[in-house]
C-alpha positions in Angstrom: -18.5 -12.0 35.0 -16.6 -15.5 34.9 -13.7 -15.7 32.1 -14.8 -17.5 28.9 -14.0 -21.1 28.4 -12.5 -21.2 25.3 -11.8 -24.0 22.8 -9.9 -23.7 19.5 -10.6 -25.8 17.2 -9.0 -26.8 14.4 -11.1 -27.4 10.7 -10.2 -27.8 7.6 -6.6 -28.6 6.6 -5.2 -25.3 8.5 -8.5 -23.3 9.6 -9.2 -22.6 13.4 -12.4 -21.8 14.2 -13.4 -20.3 17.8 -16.0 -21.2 20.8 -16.4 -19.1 23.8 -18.8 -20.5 26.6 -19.8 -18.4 29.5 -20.1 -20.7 32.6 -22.7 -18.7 34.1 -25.1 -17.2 31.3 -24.3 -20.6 29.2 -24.1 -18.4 26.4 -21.9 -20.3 23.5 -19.9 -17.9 21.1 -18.7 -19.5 17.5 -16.2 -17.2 15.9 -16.6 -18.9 12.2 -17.6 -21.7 10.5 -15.1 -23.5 8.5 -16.6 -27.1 9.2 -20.0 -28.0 10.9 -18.9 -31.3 12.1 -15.5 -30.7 13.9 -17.3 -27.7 15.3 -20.2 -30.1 16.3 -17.7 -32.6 18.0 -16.4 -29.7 20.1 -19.9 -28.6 21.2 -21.0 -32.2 21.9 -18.3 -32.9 24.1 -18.2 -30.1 26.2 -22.3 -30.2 26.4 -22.3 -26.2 24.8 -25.4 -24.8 22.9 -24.6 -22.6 20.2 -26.1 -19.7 20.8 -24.4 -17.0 18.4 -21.8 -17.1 15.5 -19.9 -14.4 14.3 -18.8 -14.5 10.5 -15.3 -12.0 9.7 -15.6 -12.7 6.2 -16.9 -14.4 3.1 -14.6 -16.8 2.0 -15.9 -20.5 1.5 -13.4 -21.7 4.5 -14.9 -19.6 7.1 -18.7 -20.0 6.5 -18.7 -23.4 4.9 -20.6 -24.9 8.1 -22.6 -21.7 8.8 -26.0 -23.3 7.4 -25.9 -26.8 9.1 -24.7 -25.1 12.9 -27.6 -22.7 12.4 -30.0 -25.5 11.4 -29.1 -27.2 14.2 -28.6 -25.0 16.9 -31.2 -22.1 16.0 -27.7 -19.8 16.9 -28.0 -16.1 15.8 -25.9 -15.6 13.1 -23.5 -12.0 13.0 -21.3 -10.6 10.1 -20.2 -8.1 7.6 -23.0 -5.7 6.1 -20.5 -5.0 3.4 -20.4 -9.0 2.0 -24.2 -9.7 3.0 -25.0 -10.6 -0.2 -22.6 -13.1 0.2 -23.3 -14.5 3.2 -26.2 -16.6 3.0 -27.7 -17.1 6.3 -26.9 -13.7 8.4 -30.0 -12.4 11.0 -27.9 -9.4 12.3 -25.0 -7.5 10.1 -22.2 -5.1 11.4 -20.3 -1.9 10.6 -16.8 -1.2 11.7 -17.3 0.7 15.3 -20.6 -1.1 15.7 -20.8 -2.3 19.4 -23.2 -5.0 20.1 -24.0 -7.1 23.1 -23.2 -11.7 22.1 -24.3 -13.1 25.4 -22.2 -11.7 28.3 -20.1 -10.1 26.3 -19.3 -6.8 25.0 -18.0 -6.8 21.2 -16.9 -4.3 19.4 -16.5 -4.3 15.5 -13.8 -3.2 13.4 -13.4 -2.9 10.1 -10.3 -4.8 8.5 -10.9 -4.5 4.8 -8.0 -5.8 3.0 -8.2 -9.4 2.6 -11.8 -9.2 1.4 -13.1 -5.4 1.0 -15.7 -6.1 3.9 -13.5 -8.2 6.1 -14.1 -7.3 9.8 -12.5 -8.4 13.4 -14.3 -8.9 16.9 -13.1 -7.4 19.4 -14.1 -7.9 23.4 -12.4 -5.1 25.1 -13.5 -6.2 28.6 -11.7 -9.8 28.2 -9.0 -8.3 26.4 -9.6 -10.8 23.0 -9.5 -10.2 19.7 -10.5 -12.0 16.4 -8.8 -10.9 13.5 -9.9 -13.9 10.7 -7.7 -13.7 7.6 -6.3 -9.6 8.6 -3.8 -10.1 11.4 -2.1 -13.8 11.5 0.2 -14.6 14.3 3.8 -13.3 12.5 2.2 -12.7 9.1 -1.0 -11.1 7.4 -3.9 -12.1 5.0 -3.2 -12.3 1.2 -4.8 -9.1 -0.5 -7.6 -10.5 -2.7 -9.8 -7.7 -3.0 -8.2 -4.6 -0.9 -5.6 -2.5 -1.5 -2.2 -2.2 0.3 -3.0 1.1 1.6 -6.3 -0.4 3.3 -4.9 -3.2 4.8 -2.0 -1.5 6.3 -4.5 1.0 7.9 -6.4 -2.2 8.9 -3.4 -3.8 10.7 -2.0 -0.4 12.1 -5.8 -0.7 13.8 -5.2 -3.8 15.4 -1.6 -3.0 16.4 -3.3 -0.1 18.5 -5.1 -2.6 20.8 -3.9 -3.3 24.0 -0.7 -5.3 24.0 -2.2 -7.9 26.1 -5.0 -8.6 24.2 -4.9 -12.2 22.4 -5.2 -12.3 19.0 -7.2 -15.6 17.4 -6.6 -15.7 13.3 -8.2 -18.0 11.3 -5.3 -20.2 9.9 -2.2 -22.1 11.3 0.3 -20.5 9.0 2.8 -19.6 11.7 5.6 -21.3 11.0 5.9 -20.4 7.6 5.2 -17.1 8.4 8.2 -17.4 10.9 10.3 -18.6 8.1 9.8 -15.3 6.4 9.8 -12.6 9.1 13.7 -13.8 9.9 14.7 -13.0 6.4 13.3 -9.5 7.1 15.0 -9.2 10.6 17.6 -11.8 11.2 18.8 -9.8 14.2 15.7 -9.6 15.9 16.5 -11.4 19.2 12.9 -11.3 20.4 11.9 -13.1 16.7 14.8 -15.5 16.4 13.1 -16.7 20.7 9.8 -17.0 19.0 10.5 -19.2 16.1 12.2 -21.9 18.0 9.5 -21.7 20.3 7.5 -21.9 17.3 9.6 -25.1 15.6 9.2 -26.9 18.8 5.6 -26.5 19.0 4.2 -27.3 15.9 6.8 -30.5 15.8 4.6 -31.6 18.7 1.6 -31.2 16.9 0.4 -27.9 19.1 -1.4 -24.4 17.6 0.9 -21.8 17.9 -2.7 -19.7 18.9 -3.2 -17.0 20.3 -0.6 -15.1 19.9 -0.5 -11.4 21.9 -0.7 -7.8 20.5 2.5 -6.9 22.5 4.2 -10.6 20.6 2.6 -9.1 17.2 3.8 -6.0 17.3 7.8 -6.8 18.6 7.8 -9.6 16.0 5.5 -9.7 13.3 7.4 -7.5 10.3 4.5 -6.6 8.6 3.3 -4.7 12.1 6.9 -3.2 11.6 7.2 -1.3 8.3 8.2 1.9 10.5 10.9 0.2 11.6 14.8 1.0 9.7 15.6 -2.6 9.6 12.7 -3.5 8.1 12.3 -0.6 5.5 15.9 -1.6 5.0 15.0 -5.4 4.1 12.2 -4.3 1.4 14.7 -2.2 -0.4 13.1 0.9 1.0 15.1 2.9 3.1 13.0 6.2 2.6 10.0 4.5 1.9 6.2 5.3 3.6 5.0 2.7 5.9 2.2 1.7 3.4 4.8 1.4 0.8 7.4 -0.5 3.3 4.1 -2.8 4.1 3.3 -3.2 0.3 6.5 -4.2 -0.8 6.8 -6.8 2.1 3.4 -8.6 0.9 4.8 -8.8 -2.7 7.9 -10.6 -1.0 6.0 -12.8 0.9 4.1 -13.8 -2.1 7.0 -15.0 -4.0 8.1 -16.7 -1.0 
């Protein structure tokens, strides 16, 4: 099997949404919808038909252009059985450890409740990617607006589990805020203090700082590293659990 040609493409004011194309099968994959028409301009200009679209969540700015790319392109559309009812538009919905076949490719559902209670995240083993929405953000995590701390730390401990190679495309462009924060957690971190100049200098010349890596996530990102002393130590929790560690570092970087 080829390697996916892969565009992202920004939406929105900070969105990404996702297209995979299989040169051989000329499958097209969209992972969300945040705007038909940039979406459209990408598939236009690279000649693609949609084929398939998979949804991670309900929010408004990742299906907002669902119902227009589907009336145009006929493309199946995939998501969470848990916010069906809110997701207009849906032929096929998934579980977390579902496995389905999206053209060539081999995806593999998990479930990432935490940002939305039925929030889930793509994952293609075979091509080492994965697709994480509004769960796991490169050096940062989604807001909790429905789930609990304790379910999105179990969702993000998930993710951290993957293969450190595998890329990781979120749904926003929120890294170098994110960045901002994770060095007041770990100011010492040499392998953190690399990343956010790389970081600075990227987004100063206008470039996505996506995808980021597992391996990246995991050696940067603090709220992947609530087990860690320095970290526990920087949310006032020495002794604290992991969850706890995790919960107290979203409450900070709320206030932030």
């Amino acid at each position: 099997m080829a390697s996916p040609e892969i565009e992202l493409v920004p939406c929105r004011s900070d969105n990404y949404a996702v297209l995979l194309h299989d040169p051989e099968s000329h499958a097209t994959v969209l992972v969300d919808a945040p705007d038909s028409a940039a979406i459209a301009d990408v598939l236009n200009r690279r000649g693609w038909r949609l084929t398939d679209i998979l949804i991670t969540h309900h929010h408004h700015d990742h299906v907002a252009g669902l119902a227009d790319l589907k009336a145009v392109s006929g493309a199946r559309a995939i998501g969470p059985a848990a916010e069906a009812d809110r997701i207009p538009g849906l032929d096929v919905t998934v579980s977390g450890g579902d496995s389905l076949q999206v053209g060539p490719y081999r995806v593999e559902v998990i479930a990432t409740p935490g940002h939305t209670l039925g929030h889930v995240a793509y994952h293609l083993p075979d091509q080492a990617l994965v697709f994480s929405g509004d769960t796991l953000f490169a050096l940062g995590c989604g807001r909790l607006f429905e789930g609990t701390p304790e379910a999105m730390w179990q969702s993000l401990s998930t993710l951290a589990g993957l293969a450190d190679e595998t890329a990781v495309y979120c749904g926003h462009e929120y890294t170098l805020s994110n960045a901002r924060f994770a060095l007041t957690i770990e100011p010492g971190n040499a392998a953190l203090i690399k990343r956010a100049e790389a970081i600075a200098a990227a987004r100063e010349a206008g470039r996505p700082t996506i995808p980021t890596t597992i391996g990246l996530e995991r050696a940067t990102n603090p709220f992947l590293r609530a087990g860690q002393p320095a970290v526990k130590a920087a949310a006032g929790l020495p002794n604290g659990s992991d969850a706890d560690v995790f919960a107290a570092l979203r409450r900070m970087k709320d206030r932030a």
